[in-house]
N, C-alpha and C positions, 0 to 999 in steps of 0.2 A: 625657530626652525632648526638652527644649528647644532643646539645642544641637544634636542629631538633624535637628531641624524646621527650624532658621534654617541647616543647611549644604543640605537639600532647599533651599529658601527661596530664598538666594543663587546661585543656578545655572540656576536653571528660569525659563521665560516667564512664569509666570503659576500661580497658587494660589487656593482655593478650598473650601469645604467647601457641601458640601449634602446635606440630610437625613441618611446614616447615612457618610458620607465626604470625607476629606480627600483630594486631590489637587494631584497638584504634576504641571506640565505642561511635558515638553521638547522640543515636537515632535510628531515621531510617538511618543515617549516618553512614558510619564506611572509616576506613581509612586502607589500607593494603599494608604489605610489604612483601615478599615473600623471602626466602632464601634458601641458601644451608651452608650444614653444615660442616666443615672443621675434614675430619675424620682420618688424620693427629694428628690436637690437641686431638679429642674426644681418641685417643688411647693412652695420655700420662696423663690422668685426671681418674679420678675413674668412676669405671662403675654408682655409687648411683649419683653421679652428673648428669650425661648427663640421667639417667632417671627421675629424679628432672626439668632438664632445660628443654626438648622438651616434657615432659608430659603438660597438661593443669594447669596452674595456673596463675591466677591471678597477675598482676604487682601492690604493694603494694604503694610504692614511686620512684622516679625519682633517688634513687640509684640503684634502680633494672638494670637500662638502665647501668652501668658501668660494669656486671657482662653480660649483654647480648653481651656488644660490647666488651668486653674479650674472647669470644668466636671466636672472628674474622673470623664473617660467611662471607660470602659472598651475598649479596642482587641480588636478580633477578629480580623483579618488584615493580613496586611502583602506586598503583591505588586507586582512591577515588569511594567506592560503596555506592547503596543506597538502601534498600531490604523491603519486602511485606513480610509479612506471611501468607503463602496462605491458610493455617486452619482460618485464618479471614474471607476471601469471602464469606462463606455460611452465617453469621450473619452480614456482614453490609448493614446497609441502603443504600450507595451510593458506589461507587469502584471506583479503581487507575486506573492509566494507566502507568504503570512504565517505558515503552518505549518513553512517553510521558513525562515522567519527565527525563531521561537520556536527549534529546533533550535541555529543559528547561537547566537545569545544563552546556551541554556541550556547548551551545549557552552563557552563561555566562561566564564559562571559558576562551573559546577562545577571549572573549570581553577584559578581562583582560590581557591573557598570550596566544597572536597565536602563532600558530605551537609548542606544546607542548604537542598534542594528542597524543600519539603512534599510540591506536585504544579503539574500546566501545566493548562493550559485553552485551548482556541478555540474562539470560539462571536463571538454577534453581539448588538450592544446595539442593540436601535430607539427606544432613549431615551425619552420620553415617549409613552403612548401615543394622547393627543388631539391628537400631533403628529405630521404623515406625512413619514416619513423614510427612505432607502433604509439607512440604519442603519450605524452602523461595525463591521468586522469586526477581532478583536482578538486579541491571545494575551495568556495572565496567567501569569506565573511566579508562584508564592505562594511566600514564604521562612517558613520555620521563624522561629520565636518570638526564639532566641536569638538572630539578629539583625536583629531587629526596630529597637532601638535602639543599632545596632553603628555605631559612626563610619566604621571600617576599612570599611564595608563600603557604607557612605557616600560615603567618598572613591573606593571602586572606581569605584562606577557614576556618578559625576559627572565622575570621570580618567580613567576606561579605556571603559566601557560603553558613552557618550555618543559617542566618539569613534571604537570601534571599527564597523568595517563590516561591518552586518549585511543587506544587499542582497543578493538573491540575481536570479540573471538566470534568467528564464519562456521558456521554449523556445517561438522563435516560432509554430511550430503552436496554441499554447495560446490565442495571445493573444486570438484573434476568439470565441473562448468565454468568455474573462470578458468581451469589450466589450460581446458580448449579454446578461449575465449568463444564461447559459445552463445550468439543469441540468441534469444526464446522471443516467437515471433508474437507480435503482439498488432493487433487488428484497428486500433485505436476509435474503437467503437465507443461511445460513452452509455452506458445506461444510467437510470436515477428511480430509482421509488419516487413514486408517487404518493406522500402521507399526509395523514391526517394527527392531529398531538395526540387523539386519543387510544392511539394505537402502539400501543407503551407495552404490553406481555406479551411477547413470543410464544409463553405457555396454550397461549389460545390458539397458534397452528398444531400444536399437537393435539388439542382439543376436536379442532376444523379433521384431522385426518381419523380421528374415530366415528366421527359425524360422516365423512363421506364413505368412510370404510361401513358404516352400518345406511345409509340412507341409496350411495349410489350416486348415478346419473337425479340431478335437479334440478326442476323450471330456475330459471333466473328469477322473474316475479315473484317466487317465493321463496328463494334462498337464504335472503337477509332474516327473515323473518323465524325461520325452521331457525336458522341457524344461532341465534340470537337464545330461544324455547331453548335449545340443547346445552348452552352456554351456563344458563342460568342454577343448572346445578352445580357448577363448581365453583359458585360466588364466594362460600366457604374457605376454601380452600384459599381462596386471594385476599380475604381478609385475615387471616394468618401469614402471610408471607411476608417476606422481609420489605418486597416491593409492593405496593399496592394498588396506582394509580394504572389506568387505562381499562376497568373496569366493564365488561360489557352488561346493563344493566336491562329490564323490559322498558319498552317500550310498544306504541298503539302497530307500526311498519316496519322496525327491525332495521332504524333507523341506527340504533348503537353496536350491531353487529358491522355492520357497511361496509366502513373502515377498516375492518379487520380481511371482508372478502374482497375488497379493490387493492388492497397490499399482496393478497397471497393469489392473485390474478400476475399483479408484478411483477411476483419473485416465480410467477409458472406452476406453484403450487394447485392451482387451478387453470384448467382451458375451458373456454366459453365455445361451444359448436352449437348452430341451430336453436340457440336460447337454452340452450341447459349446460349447467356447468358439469364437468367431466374432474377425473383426478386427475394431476401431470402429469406427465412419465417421469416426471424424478422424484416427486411424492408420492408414487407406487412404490417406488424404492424403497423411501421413508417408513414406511407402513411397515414394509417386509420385516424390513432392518427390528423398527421399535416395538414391535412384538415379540422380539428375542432379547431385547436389551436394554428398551425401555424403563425405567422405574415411573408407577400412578400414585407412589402414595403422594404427591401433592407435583400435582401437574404444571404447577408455575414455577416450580424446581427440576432446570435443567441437569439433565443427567453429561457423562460425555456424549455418547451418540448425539445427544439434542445439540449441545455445543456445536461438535462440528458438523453436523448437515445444517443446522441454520446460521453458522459463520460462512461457511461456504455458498449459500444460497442469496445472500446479505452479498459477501463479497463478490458475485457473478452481476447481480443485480444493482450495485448502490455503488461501486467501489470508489468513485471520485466525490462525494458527499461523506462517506462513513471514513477514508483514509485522511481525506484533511479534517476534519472531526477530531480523529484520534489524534494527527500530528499536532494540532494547537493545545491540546492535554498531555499529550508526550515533552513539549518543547517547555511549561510551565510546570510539569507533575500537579498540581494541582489550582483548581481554577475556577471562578465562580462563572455562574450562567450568566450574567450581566454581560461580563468582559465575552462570554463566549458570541452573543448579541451582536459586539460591538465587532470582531473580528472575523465572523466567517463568512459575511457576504465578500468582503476587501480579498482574504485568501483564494475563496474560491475565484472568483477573477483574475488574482496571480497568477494563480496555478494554468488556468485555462489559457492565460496569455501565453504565456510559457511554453503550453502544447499545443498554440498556434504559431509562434515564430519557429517550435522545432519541427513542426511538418511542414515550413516554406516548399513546396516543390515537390510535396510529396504526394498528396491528393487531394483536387479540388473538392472533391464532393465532404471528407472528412474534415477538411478546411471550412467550407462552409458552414455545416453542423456545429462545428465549433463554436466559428462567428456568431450564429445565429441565437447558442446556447450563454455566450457574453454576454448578447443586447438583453434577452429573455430576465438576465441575472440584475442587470443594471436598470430594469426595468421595472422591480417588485415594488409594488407599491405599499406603502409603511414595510418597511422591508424587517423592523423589530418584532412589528405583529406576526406579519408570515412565518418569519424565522419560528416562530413558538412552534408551526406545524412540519418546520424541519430539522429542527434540533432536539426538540422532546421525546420523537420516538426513537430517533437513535441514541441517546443517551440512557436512554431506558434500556432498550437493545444491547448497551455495552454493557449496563448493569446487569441485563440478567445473563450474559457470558461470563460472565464473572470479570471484563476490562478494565473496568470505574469500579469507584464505590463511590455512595457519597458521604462525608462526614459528617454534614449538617444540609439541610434541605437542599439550597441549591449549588454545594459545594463540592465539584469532582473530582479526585484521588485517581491516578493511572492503580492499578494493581501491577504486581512483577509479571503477570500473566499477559496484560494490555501492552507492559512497554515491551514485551519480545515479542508479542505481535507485531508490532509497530513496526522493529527490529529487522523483519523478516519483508515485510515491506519496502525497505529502504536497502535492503541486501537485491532486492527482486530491480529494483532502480540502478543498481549498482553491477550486475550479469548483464544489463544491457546498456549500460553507461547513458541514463537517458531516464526521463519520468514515464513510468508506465500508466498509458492509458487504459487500454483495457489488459485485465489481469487473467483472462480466464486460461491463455496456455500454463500461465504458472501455477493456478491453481490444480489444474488438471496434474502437475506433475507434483508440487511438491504440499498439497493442503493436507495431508494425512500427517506427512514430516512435520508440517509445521505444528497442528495441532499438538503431537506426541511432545516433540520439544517444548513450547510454548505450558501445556498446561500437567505433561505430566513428565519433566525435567527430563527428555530424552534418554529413555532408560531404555527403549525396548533396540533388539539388536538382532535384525534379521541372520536366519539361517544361512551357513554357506552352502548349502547345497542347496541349489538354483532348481534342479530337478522337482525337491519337494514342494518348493513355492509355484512350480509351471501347474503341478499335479492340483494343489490344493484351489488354485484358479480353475483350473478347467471342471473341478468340479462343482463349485458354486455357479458357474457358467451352467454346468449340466441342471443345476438346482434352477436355476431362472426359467428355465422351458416350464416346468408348472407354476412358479410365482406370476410369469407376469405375460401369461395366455394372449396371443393374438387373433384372429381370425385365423391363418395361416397355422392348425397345430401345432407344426414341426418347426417355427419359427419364434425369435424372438428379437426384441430392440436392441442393437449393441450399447448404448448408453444405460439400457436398464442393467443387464448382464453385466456390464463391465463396474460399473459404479456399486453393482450390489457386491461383487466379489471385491470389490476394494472395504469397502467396510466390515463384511464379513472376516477379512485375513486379518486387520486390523483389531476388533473387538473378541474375534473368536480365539484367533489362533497368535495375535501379539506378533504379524508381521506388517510391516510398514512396506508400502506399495499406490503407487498413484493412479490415475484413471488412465494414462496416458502410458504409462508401464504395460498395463494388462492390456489394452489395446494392440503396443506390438507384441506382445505375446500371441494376444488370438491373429494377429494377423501371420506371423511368422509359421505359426502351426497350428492349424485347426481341425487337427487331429479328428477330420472325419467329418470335421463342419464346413458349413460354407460361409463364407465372413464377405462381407457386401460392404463396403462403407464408401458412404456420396458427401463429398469433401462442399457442397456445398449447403449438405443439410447438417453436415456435424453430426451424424448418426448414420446408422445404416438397419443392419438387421444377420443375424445365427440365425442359419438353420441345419439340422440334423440333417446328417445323409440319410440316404433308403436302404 
């Protein structure tokens, strides 16, 4: 242990123990050992001793380590943290992502020393509490036991660790959100698709929104079946494609479309009234949009538009299945489905544990959902089997956004595009210091950002005159009054209006703007309209003055 301690010792700024821990400090680095105290010894030593040893002070020299392991504590943990101080944020120019550097760190560890993780951590320490502090925000790698007093591994993190660059760059749209320290509220609602394995092309909702754009309002009883007939011409087109599996083929009941219409039920791209299914009001959208921007010559080839209204649709609907998904492929870069079998029933558990110790107190009802959504997990029966109907379609799903690729049948490849998604994820965790449950305020604000960055290396760079972008909104707003007709002439949905001028500025006109931008907009100035919005349907309704 001692020789352990004095190569910590030799390296670091400054060392320390207080009450139940040793630390050793290098920077934004620090190294932690956790113990217990042997109260046995403590009752045969004088009492000015043991408030000497576990008060706060300072380790002078590497003799002090002889007098600490006389105490013959007992070690609980052994973890490499790395920490923020969050009284910083308001004053810098640019900002961390500390979740994104836990990442960076633990992706280099495990290169050197696999299977050596215990587990990670981010969270925040506000240190004393009769002391007011904006508090440091942290990540903690905890190392398994065995090398705890591993020299090798010692030598890593004081030759390589220390050294290696673990800095990630905060997309500047971010940055005036941590200078406020600003939270983005987040409802902790969980959704999940509901899948099936054979529902692997996303090409086929684009398919589903020509089918309704030409068919309409249709019986349920015969949805699967129409819808399955209409599929069947572009079989073609999927046996050319680089992806091919999830095929919808004939069948006697329309038995192989199903699939396809109980997902796009999930994700709202369908509403079921009175036994007939309807379009959503956000795939009314869809439609609008992909008729000015869409590419057909091979409908299983996402264009952009496709990309981001079915990431966005995917992330509203899935986001706690699809983001640890990605994260167990982000943390390996690449990874066979086997091993993915074997890890993502265990994660998802974690993860969920985790968003049930952090809402202690916070809502029983969301609390319980939670619970409820553990036992459901712990409860899969052959749970390798299942997994085939909840890991195949999203893996296909990341393939055809272009996330993954695979290199060989079941072997999947983050792309540069997957891991800055990922990226943008753990930055989203990191503005509210905390694992985000449900995503959809952030999507709402920054999924157009993220997308531009993410797949087309954030080149585009809004106008500064705010005027022209108020103007170019309210006229795509004026444009919605005949896209997307109500009962009500003179009215229309603000989720439609809003959502379709967000893509519209985006694809048309190469500015970046969110759903939640253009919202206070039409709210601020509705230059003639009247703007309705009922905070507990999340939508409201425009309508023209007289």
């Amino acid at each position: 242990m001692q020789e352990v301690f004095e190569h910590y010792f030799k390296f670091c700024n400054s060392a320390w123990i207080h009450e139940d821990k040793l630390v050793f400090e290098y920077g934004q680095y620090c190294i932690y050992y956790l113990f217990e105290r042997n109260e046995e010894l403590e009752e045969d030593l004088e009492e000015e001793y043991w408030d000497d040893y576990y008060s706060f002070f300072y380790i002078d020299t590497s003799k002090d380590f002889e007098r600490i392991l006389s105490g013959n504590l007992s070690f609980s943990s052994f973890s490499v943290r790395r920490i923020e101080f969050l009284g910083d944020r308001e004053y810098s120019d640019d900002a961390r992502s500390i979740t994104n550097e836990l990442y960076i760190c633990l992706k280099k560890i495990i290169s050197f020393f696999p299977n050596i993780i215990h587990s990670t951590l981010v969270d925040v320490d506000y240190g004393d509490s009769m002391c007011e502090s904006p508090g440091n925000y942290y990540f903690s790698i905890e190392i398994k036991e065995e090398k705890w007093w591993d020299l090798d591994f010692g030598k890593f993190f004081t030759g390589v660790l220390l050294e290696y660059e673990t800095s990630f760059k905060v997309p500047s749209f971010y940055v005036s959100f941590f200078n406020r320290n600003q939270l983005i509220r987040d409802d902790k609602n969980i959704s999940i698709i509901s899948t099936n394995t054979k529902v692997r092309r996303l090409g086929y909702f684009k398919v589903l929104s020509w089918f309704v754009g030409e068919y309409g309002r249709v019986p349920v009883f015969s949805m699967n079946k129409k819808f399955e007939n209409f599929c069947l011409s572009y079989q073609s087109s999927l046996d050319i494609n680089k992806y091919r599996r999830g095929l919808v083929v004939e069948s006697r009941t329309g038995v192989s479309a199903k699939p396809y219409i109980d997902v796009a039920v999930n994700m709202g791209l369908l509403t079921k009234i009175n036994n007939l299914y309807h379009v959503g009001k956000n795939f009314k959208v869809y439609q609008a949009v992909q008729n000015q921007f869409s590419v057909k010559e091979n409908v299983f080839v996402l264009d952009d538009f496709d990309r981001l209204y079915f990431l966005e649709r995917i992330l509203k609907s899935d986001y706690l299945y699809f983001s640890n998904l990605l994260e167990l492929i982000f943390i390996e870069e690449e990874i066979e489905y086997s091993r993915l079998l074997d890890l993502f029933q265990g994660k998802l558990l974690s993860r969920l544990s985790e968003f049930k110790e952090s809402l202690y107190g916070y809502d029983i009802k969301v609390s319980r959902e939670i619970a409820h959504l553990i036992t459901r997990i712990k409860s899969w029966d052959k749970p390798r089997v299942y997994l085939e109907h909840v890991l195949m379609p999203r893996l296909n799903w990341m393939l055809d956004l272009g996330l993954i690729s695979n290199s060989f049948k079941t072997r999947y490849v983050l792309t540069n595009a997957g891991r800055k998604v990922f990226s943008h994820f753990a930055i989203w965790n990191d503005l509210n210091k905390s694992n985000i449950v449900s995503p959809d305020f952030f999507i709402d604000k920054f999924i157009v950002h993220l997308y531009d960055d993410c797949f087309n290396n954030g080149e585009i760079v809004n106008p500064v005159d705010f005027g022209f972008i108020e103007n170019m909104i309210f006229k795509y707003v004026d444009d919605s009054f005949e896209l997307f007709r109500t009962l009500a002439p003179n009215r229309v949905t603000i989720s439609q209006a809003a959502n379709y001028a967000k893509y519209m500025l985006y694809f048309s006109d190469k500015i970046l703007v969110g759903y939640e931008f253009v919202l206070r907009v039409l709210k601020s100035n509705s230059r003639g309209f009247v703007f309705k919005y009922q905070e507990q349907y999340k939508d409201g309704y425009i309508q023209k003055g007289f």
